[in-house]
N, C-alpha and C positions, 0 to 999 in steps of 0.2 A: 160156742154157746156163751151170752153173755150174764153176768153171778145176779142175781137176784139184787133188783134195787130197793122192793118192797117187804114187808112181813109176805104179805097175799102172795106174791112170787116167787117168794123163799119155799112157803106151803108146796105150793104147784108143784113144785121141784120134788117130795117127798112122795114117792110111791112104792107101790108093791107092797109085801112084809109088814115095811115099816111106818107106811102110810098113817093107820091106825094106831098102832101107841106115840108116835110123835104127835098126834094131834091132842091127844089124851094125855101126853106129857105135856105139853104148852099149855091146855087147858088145868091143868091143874097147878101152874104153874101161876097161871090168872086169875085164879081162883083165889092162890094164898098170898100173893102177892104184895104184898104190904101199900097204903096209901101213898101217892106219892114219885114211886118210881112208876117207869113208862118203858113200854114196846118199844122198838125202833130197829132196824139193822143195825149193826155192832159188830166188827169185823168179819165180816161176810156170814154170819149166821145171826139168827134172831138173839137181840139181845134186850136184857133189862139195866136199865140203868139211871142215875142220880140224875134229871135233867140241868144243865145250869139256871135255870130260873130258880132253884133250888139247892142249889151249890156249885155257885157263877164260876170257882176256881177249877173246876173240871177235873179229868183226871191228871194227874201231875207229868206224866210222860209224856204227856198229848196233852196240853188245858185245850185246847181249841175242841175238845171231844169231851162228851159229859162222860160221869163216874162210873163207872165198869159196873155192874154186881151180878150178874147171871147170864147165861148165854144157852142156845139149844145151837146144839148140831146134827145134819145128817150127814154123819163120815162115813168115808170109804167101805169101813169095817161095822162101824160101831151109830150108833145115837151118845152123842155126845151132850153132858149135862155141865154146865162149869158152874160155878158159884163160889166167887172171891170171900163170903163171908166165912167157908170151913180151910181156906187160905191163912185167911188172919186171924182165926179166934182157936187157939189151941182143944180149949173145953167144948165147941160146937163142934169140931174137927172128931175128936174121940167118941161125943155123944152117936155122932153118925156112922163111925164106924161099928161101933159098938152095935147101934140099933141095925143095921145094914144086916151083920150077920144073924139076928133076931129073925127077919123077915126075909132072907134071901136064903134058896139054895146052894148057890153059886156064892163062889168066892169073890170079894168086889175088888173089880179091875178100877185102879183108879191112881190119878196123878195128881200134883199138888192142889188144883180145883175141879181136873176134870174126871166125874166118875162117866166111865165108857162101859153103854150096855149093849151086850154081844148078843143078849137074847130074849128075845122082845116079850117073851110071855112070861118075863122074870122080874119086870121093873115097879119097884115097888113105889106106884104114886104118891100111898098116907106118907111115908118118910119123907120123900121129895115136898110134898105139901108142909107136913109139920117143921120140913128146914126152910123152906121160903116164910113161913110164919115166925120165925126166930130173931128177922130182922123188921125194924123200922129204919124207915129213911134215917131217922136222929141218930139215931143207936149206928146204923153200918156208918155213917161219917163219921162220927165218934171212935171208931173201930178203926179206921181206914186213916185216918188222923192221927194216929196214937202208932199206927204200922211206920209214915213217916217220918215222923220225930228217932222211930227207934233203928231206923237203918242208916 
């Protein structure tokens, strides 16, 4: 089977279960989106990110690739949420933590960007929305610019 080269065929790809809050997770996802960044595949799952016509130097590990900032996945296990801005910003990092267990049952499974939900009637879209509103394009370069300098 060969990976998804489109958003559309990435979609296809998600059934059963999970069918429904991954599309309601992207949607919300588009919703708060900030002006500026764009859809696109992004290492083999839907991703959002800095286009270069808008920050021509790309991402610094890859320039030939535009600027990372969020990604969906449908994992093996999980619906996978990444988002480089609670990566790089210690106080956006805490604020989501913080509000996560406000509105979540469940204890959140989560890695340095990627929060992984095990259970689909638990994901809490307002916070997902209100952390995608937290960045503008100006502001995550600014962020994301300030992470290079300091490594």
């Amino acid at each position: 089977m060969s990976k998804p080269q489109s958003v559309k065929e990435y979609l296809n790809t998600v059934t059963g279960e999970r069918e429904e809050p991954f599309h309601q997770l992207r949607e919300t996802v588009l919703a708060n989106l900030g002006d500026g960044f764009e859809e696109t595949m992004s290492y083999g799952m839907i991703g959002y990110v800095v286009p270069h016509s808008l920050y021509p130097s790309g991402y610094h590990c890859s320039p030939e690739l535009p600027l990372p900032f969020a990604n969906l996945a449908n994992q093996k296990s999980h619906i996978g949420f990444y988002n480089m801005g609670l990566y790089a910003d210690p106080d956006i990092y805490a604020w989501f933590v913080e509000e996560y267990g406000k509105r979540s049952k469940y204890k959140l499974n989560m890695g340095k960007s990627c929060v992984r939900f095990k259970r689909m009637n638990d994901i809490p879209y307002d916070l997902i929305g209100e952390l995608m509103q937290k960045f503008t394009v100006e502001n995550y370069i600014a962020l994301y610019e300030n992470q290079i300098k300091t490594k």
